[in-house]
Backbone bond lengths (Angstrom), bond angles and torsions (degrees), N, CA, C in turn:
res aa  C-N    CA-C-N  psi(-1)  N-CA   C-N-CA  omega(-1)  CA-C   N-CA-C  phi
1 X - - - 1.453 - - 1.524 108.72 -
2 X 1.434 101.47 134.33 2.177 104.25 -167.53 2.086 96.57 -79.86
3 X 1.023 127.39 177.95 1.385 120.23 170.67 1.283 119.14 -68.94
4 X 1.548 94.66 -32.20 1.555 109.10 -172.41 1.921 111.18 -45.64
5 X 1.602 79.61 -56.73 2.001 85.22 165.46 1.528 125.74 -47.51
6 X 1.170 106.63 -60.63 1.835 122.76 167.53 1.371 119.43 -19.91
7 X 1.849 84.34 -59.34 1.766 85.44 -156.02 1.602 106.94 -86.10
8 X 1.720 108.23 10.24 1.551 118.08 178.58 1.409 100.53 -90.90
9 X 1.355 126.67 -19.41 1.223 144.91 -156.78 1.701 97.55 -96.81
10 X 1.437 105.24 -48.46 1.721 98.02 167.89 1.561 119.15 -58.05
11 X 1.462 113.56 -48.54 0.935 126.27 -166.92 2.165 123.87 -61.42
12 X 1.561 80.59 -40.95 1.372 108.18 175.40 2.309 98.96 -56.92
13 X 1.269 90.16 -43.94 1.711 109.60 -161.49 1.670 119.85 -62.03
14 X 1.536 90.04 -49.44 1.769 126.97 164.40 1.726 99.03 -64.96
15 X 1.089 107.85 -45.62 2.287 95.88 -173.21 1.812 95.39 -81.15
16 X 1.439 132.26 -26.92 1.094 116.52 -157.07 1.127 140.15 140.74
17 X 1.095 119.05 -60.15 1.204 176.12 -12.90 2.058 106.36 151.97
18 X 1.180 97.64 -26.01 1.447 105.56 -165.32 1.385 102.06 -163.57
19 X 1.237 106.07 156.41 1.771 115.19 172.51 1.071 119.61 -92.86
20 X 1.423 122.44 -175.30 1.419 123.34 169.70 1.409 116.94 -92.97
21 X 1.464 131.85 -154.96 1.498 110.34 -179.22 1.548 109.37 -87.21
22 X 1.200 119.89 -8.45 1.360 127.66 170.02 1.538 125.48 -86.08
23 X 1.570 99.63 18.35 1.383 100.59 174.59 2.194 118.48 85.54
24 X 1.416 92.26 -12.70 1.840 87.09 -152.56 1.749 89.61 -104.64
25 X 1.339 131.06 132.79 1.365 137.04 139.93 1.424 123.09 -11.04
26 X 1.363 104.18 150.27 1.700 96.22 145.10 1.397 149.69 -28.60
27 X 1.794 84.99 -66.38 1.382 108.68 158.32 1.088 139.96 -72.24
28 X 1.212 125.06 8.86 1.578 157.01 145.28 1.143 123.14 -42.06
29 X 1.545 104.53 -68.06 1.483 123.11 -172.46 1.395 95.74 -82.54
30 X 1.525 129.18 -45.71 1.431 125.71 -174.55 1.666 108.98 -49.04
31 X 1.255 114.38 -38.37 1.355 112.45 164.91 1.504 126.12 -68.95
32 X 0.786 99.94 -17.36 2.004 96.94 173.44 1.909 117.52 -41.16
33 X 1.061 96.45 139.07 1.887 94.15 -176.31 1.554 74.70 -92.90
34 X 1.769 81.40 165.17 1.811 97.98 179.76 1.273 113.25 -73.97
35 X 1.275 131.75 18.79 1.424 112.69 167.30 1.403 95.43 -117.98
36 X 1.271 138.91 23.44 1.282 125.30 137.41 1.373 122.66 -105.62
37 X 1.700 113.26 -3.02 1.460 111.77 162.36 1.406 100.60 -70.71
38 X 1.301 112.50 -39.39 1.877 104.65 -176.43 1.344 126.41 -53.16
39 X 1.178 114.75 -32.47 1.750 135.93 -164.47 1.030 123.21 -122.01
40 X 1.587 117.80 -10.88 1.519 120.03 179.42 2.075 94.34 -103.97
41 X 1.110 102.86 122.10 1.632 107.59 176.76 1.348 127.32 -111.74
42 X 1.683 109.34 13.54 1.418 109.88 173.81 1.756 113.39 -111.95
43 X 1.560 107.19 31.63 1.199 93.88 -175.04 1.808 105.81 -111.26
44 X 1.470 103.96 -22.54 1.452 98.07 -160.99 1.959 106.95 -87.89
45 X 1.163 116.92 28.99 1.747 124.09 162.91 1.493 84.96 -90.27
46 X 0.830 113.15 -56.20 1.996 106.49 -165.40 1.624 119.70 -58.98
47 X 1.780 98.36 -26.04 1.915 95.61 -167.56 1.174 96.18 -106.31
48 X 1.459 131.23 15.59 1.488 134.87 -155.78 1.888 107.59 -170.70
49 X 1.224 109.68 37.26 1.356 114.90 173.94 1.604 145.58 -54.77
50 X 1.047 135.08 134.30 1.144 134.34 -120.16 1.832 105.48 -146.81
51 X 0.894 121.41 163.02 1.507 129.21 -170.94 1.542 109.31 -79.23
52 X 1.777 93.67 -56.10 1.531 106.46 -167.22 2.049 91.39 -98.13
53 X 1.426 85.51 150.51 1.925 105.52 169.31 1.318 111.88 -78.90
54 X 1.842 101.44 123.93 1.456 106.48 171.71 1.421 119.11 -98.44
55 X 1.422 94.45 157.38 1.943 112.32 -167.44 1.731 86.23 -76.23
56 X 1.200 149.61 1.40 1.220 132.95 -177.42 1.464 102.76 -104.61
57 X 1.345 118.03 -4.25 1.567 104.37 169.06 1.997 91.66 -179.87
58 X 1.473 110.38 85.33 1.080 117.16 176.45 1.409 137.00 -68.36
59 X 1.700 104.47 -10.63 1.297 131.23 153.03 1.140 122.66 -45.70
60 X 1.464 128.95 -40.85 1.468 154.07 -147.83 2.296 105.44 -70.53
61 X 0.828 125.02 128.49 1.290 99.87 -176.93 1.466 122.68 -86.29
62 X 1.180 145.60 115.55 1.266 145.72 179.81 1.784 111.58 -52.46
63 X 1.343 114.19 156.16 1.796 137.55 -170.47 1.337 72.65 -87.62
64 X 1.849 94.36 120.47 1.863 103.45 145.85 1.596 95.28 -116.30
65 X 1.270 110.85 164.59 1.828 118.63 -168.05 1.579 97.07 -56.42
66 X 1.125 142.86 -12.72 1.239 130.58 -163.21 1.821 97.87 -82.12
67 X 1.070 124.97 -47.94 1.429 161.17 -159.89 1.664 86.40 -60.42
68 X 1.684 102.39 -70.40 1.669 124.59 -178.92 1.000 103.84 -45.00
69 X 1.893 135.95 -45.73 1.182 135.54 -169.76 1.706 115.38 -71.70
70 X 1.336 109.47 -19.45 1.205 128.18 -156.79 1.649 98.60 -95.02
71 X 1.238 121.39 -32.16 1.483 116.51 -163.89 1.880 90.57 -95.51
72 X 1.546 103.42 -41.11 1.560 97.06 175.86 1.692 133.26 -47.12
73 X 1.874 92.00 -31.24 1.061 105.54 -172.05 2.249 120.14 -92.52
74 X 1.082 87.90 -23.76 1.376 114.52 -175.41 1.360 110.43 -107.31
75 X 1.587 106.68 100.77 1.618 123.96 169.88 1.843 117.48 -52.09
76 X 1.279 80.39 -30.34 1.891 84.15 -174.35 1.631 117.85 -83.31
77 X 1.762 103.67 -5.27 1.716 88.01 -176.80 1.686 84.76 -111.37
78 X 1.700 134.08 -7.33 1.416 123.62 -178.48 1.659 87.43 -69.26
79 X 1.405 142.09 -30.16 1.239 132.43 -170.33 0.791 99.39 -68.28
80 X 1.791 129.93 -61.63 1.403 95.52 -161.94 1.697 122.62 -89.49
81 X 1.247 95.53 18.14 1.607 107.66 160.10 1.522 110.46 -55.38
82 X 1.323 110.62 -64.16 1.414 135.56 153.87 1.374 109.87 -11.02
83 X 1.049 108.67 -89.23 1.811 120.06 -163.05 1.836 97.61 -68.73
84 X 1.219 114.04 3.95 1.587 113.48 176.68 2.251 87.03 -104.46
85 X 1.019 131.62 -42.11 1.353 142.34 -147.30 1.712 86.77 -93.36
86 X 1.447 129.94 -20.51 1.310 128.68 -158.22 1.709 109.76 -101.20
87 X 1.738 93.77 -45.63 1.634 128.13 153.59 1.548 115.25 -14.70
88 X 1.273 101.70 -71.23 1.932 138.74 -152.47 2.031 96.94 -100.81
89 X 1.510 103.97 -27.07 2.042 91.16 164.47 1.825 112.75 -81.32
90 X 1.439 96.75 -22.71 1.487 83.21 179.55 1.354 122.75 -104.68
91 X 1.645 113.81 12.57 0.986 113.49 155.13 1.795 118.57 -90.14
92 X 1.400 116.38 -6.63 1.421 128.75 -172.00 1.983 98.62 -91.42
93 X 1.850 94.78 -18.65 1.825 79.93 178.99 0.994 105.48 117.01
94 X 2.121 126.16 -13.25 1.383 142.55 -166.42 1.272 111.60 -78.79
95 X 1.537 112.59 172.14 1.670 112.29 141.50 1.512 91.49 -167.69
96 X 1.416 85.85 160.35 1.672 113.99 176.61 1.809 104.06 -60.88
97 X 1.242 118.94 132.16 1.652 90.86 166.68 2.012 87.33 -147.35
98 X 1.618 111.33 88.06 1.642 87.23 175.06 1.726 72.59 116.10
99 X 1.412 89.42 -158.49 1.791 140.54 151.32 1.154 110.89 -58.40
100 X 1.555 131.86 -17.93 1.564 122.25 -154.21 1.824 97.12 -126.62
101 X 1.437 90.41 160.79 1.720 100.42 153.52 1.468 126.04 -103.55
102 X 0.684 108.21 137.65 1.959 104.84 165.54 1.130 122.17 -126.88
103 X 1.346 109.38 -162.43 1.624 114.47 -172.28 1.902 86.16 -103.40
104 X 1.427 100.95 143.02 1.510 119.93 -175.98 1.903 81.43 -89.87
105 X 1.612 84.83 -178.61 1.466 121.65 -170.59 2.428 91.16 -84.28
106 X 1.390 110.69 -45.24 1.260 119.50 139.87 1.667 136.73 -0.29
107 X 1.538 85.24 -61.13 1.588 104.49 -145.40 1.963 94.11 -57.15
108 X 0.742 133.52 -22.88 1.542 118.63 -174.53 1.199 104.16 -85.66
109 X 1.173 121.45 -62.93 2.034 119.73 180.00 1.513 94.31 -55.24
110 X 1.128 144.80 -36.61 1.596 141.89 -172.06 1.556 128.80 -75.24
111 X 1.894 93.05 -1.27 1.539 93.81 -167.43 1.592 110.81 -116.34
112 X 1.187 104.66 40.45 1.712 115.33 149.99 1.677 122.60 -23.20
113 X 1.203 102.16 -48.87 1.056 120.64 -143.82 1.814 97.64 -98.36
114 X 0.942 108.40 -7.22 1.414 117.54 151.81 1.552 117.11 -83.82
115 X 1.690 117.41 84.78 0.589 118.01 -178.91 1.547 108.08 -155.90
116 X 1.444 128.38 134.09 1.628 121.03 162.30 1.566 118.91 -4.81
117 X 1.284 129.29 91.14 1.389 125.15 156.90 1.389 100.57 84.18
118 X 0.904 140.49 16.37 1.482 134.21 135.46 1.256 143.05 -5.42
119 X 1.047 120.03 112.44 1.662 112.74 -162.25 1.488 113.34 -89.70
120 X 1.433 108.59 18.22 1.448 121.73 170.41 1.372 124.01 -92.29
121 X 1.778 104.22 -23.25 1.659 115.41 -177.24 1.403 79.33 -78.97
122 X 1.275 140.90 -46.64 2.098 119.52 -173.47 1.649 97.99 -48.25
123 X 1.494 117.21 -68.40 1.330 109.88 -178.95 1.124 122.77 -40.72
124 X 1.086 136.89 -53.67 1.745 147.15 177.16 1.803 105.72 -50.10
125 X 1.193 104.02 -39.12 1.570 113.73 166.44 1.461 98.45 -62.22
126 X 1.127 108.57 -98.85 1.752 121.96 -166.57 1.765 89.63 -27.50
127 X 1.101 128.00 -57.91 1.629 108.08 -163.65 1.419 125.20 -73.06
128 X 1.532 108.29 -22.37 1.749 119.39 166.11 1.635 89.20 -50.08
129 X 1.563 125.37 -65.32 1.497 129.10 -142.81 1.787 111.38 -72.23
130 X 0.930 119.91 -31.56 1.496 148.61 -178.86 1.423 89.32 -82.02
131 X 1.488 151.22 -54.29 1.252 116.47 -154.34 1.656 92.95 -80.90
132 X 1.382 106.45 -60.70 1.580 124.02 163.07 1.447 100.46 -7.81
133 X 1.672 127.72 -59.28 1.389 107.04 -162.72 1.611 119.41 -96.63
134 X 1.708 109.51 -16.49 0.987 120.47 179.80 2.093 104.58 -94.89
135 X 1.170 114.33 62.12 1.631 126.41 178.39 1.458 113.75 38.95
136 X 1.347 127.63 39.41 1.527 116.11 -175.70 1.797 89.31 -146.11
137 X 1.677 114.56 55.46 1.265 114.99 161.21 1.477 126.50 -87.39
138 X 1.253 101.94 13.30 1.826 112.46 166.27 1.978 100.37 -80.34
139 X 1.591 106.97 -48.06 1.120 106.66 169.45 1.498 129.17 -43.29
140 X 1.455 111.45 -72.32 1.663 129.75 152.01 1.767 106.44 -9.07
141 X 1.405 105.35 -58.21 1.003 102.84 -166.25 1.713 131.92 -57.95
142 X 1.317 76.74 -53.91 1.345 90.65 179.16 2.165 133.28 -74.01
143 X 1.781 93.00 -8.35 1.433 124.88 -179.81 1.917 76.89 -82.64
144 X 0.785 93.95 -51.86 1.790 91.57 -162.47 2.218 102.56 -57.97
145 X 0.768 87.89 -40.49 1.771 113.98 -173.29 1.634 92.34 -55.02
146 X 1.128 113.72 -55.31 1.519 133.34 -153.14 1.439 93.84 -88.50
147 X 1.394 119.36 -65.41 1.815 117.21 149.84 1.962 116.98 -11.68
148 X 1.074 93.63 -63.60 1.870 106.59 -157.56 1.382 83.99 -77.22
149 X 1.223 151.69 -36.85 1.149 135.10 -152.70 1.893 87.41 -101.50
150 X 0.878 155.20 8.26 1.575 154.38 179.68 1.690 83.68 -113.62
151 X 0.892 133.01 -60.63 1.787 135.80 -175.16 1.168 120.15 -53.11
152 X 1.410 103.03 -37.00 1.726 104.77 172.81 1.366 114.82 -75.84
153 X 1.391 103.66 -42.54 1.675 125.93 174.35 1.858 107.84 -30.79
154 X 1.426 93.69 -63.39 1.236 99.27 -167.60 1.472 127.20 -82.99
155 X 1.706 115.13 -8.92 1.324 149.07 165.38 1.761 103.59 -71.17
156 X 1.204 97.57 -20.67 1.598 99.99 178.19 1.506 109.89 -93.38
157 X 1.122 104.30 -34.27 2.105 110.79 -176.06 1.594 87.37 -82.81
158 X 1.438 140.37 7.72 1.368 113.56 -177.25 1.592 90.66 58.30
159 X 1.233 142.88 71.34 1.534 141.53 142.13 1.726 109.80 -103.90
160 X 1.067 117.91 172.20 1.523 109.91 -159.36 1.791 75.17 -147.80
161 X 1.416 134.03 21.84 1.276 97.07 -164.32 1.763 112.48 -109.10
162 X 1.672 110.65 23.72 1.583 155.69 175.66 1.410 107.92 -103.42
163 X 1.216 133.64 80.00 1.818 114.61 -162.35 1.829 85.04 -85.02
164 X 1.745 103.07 158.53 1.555 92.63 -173.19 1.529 103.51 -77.97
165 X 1.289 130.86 -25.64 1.477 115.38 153.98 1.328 124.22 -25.07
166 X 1.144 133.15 -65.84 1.574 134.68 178.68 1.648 105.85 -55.38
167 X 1.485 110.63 -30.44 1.967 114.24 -155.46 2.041 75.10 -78.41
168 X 1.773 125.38 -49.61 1.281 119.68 -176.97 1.753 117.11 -40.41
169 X 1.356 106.73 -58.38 1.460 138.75 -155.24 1.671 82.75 -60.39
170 X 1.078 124.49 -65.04 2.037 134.08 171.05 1.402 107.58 -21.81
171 X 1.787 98.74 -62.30 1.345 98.60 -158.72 1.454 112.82 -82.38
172 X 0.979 121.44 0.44 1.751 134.71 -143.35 1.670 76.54 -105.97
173 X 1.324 120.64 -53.80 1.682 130.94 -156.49 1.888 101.87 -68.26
174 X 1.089 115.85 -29.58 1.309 123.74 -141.51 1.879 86.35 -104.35
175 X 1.445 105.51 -55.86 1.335 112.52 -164.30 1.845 108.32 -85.25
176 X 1.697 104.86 -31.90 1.590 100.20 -171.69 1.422 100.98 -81.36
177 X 1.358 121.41 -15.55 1.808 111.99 -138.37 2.178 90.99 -72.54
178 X 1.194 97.18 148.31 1.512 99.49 -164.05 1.821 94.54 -102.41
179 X 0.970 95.09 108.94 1.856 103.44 158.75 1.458 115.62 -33.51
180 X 1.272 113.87 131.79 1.481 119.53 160.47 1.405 110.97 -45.95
């Protein structure tokens, strides 16, 4: 399959319109309780799409610029970028409040995922880089903001459970990711 197909395949996925390779909607996965966001690992290539193909679900279709042009250009699929980016903060413990993120009412039962090697700091990566590339780096930003301020937090208690690899991998996503 060329990208060109793929990134029609995101696009198609983001309006509705089509499933993922597992058969389920948007609104599918948007419904997942958090213990199947925790344990189910073939959903977040699809709500958080990406250039290059991941080994966690190689099925998944990768962003070719046409795709990029399409979310830049089209208010209605950056939304439901959105309601996928809104999904995945309140399962992290977040919420929108303003311009900013914070810590939800959540955030303590929600922070599992603060933990040594976590396969959530990859996600937290992949979703800084994906909003960043798909036009919603005000978003990025502020996930990242809300990030650094939990990193410092825990850099302050002497906690180790942020390795600075992951605090790099954040900043690298937020600050390198290259605009369409």
């Amino acid at each position: 399959m060329n990208n060109s197909s793929e990134g029609a395949r995101l696009v198609a996925f983001f309006e509705g319109s089509a499933p993922d390779d597992r058969d389920r909607f948007l609104t599918d996965i948007l419904a997942f309780d958090d213990e199947q966001i925790e344990r189910v690992h073939d959903f977040i290539q699809w709500l958080f799409p990406m250039p290059e193909r991941s080994g966690a679900n190689p099925s998944a279709p990768i962003l070719d610029q046409a795709a990029i042009d399409e979310f830049h250009a089209r208010p209605e699929l950056r939304a439901a970028l959105r309601l996928s980016f809104d999904r995945m903060l309140a399962f992290y413990g977040f919420a929108r409040h303003g311009d900013l993120i914070v810590k939800s009412a959540s955030f303590p039962r929600s922070s599992g995922w603060l933990s040594a090697g976590n396969h959530n700091h990859l996600r937290l990566t992949r979703i800084l880089r994906s909003l960043s590339i798909l036009g919603d780096r005000e978003g990025a930003r502020a996930l990242f903001d809300a990030l650094a301020e939990v990193y410092h937090e825990e850099s302050r208690n002497g906690s180790n459970r942020i390795s600075r690899s992951s605090w790099q991998f954040w900043k690298n996503a937020v600050l390198l990711a290259k605009p369409a």
